[in-house]
RODO-2510 file (C-alpha; in nm, 4 decimals, decimal comma):
residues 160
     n   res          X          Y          Z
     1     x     0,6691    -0,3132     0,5482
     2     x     0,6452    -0,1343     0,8916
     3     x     0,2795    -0,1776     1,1053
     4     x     0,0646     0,0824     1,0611
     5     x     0,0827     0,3042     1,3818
     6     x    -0,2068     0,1633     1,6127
     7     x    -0,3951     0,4093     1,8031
     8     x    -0,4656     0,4351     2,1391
     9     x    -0,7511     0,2879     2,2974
    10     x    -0,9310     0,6226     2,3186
    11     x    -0,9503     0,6823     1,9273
    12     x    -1,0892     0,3850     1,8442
    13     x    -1,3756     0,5117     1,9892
    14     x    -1,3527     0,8366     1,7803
    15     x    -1,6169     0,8384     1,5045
    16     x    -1,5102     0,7295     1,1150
    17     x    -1,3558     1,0909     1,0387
    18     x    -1,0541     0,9763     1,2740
    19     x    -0,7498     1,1445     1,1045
    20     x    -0,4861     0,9818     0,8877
    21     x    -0,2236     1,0329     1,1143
    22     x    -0,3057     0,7284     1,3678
    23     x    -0,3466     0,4453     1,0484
    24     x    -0,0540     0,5171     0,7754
    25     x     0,2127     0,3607     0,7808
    26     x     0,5785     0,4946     0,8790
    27     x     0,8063     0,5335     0,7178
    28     x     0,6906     0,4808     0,4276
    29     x     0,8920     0,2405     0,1210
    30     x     1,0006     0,5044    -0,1052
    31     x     1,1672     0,4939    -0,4435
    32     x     1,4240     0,7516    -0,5956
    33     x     1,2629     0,8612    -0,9753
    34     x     1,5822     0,7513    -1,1215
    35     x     1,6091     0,3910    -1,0058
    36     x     1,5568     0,1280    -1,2442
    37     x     1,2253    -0,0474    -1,2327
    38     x     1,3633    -0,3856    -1,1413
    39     x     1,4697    -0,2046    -0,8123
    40     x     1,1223    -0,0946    -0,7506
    41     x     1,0019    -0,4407    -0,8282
    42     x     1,2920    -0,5882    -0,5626
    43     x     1,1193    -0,2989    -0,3223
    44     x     0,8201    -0,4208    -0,3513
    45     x     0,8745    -0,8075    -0,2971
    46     x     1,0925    -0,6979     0,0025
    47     x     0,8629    -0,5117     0,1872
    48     x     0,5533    -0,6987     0,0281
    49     x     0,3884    -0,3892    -0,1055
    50     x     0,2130    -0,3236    -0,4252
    51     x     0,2695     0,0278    -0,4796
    52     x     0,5823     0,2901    -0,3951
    53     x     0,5627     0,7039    -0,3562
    54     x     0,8469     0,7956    -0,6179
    55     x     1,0708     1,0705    -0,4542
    56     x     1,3166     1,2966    -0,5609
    57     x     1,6858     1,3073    -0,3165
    58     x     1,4739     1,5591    -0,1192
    59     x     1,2080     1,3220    -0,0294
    60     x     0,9252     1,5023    -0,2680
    61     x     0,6779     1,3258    -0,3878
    62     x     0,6860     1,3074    -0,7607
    63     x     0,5153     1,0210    -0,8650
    64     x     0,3716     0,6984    -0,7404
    65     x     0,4667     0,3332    -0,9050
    66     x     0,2389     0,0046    -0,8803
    67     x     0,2778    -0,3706    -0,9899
    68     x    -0,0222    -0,2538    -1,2397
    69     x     0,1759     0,0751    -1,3997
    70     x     0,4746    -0,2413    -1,4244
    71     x     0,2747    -0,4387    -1,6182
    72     x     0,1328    -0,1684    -1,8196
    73     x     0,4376    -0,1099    -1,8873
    74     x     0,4911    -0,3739    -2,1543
    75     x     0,8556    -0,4635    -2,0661
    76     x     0,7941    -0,7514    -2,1627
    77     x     0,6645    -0,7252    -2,5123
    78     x     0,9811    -0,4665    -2,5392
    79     x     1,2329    -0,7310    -2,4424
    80     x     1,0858    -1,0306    -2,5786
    81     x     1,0331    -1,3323    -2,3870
    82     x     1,3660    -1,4088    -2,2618
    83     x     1,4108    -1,3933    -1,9494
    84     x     1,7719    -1,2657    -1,9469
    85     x     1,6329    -1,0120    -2,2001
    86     x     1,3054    -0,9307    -1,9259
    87     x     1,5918    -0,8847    -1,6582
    88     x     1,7662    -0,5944    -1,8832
    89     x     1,4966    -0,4745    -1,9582
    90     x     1,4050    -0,4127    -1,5960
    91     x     1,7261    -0,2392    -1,5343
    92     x     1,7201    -0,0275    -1,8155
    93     x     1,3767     0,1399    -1,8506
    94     x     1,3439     0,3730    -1,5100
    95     x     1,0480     0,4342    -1,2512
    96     x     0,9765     0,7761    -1,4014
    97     x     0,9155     0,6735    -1,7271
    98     x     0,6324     0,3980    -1,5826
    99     x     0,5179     0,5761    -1,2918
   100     x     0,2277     0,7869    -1,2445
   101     x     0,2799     1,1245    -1,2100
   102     x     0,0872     1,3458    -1,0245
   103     x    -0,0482     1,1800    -0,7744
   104     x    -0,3702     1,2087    -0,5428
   105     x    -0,1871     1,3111    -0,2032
   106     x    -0,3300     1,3640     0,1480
   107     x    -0,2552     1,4808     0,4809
   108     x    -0,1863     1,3323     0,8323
   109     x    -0,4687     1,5269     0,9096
   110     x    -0,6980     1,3855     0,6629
   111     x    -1,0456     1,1858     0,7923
   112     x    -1,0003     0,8101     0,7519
   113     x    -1,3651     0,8582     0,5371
   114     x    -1,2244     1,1122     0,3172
   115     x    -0,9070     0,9028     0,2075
   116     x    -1,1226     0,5939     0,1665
   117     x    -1,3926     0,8115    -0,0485
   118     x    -1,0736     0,9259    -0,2341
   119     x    -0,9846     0,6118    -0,3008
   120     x    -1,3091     0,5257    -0,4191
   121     x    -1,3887     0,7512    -0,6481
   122     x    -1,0695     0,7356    -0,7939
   123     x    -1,0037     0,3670    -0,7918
   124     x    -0,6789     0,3302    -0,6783
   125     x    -0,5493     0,1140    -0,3574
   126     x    -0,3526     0,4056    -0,1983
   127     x    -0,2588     0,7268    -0,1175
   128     x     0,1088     0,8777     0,0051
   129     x     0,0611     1,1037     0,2858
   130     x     0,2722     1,4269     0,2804
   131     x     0,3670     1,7255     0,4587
   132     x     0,3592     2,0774     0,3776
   133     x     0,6587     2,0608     0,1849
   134     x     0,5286     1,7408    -0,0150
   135     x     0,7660     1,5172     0,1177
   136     x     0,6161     1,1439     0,1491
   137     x     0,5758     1,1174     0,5446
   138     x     0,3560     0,8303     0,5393
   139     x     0,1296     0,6212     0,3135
   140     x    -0,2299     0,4513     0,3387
   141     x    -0,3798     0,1425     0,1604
   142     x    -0,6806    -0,0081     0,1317
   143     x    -0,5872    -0,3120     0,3615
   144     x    -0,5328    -0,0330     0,6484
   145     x    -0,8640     0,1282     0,6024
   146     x    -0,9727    -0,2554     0,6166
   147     x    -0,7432    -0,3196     0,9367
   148     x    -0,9477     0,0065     1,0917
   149     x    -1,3089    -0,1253     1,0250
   150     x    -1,1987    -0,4553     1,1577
   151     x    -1,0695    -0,3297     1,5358
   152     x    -1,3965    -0,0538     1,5121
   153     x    -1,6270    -0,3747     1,4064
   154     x    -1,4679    -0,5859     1,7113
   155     x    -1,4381    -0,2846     1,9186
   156     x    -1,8471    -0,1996     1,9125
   157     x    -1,8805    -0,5963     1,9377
   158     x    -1,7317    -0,5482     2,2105
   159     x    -1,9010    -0,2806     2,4049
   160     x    -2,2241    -0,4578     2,3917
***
């Protein structure tokens, strides 16, 4: 997984509503709607992610897969207990038919406070960031909103 882009020392002064923009992370680890969900799963171990914006060949956000929606799934009551039968299984069902559609987008322009409220009220550990065209540009988790309270904790430390 790429680093979230750090800001410059001047915005880490800027109050909570800093923007979006300066904390997702780029590019984000997309998956094509029509890949099997063993690929997402070899995605996510890769990049050491728990959740993927699903895209069409455009790079439009249609959907958004996690490790939960996998195991929600119930591949593995489908194939049995096999694990040569949990491996086929994996290829054969696809991201779209797991995934969850629709999901809760945002802007690079969005306040830091509004995505975490978002996520919040919503409980969920991300959100993809997209343009005007909803193409996945970025994504925010949880652990960056964390990563930003830390350097804004030890930043204010500190100034004193």
């Amino acid at each position: 997984m790429s680093a979230p882009m750090m800001p410059t020392d001047h915005t880490l002064s800027v109050p909570a509503e800093q923007e979006v923009r300066y904390w997702m992370r780029v590019p984000p680890v997309t998956i094509n709607l029509a890949a099997p969900v063993s690929d997402a799963l070899a995605l996510m171990r890769e990049h050491d992610v728990r959740r993927l914006p699903v895209v069409i060949d455009t790079g439009e956000l249609r959907g958004m897969i996690t490790q939960g929606d996998i195991r929600g799934a119930d591949i593995m009551r489908i194939a049995g207990l096999d694990p040569l039968d949990i491996a086929q299984a994996l290829r054969r069902v696809k991201v779209y038919e797991v995934m969850t559609h629709d999901p809760l987008t945002i802007t690079p322009e969005t306040g830091l406070r509004e995505a975490a409220m978002l996520m919040i009220e919503n409980k969920i550990g991300g959100l993809p960031v997209v343009d005007d065209q909803n193409r996945v540009i970025g994504i925010i988790t949880e652990s960056d909103l964390f990563e930003t309270l830390v350097l804004q904790l030890d930043n204010a430390r500190n100034e004193r």
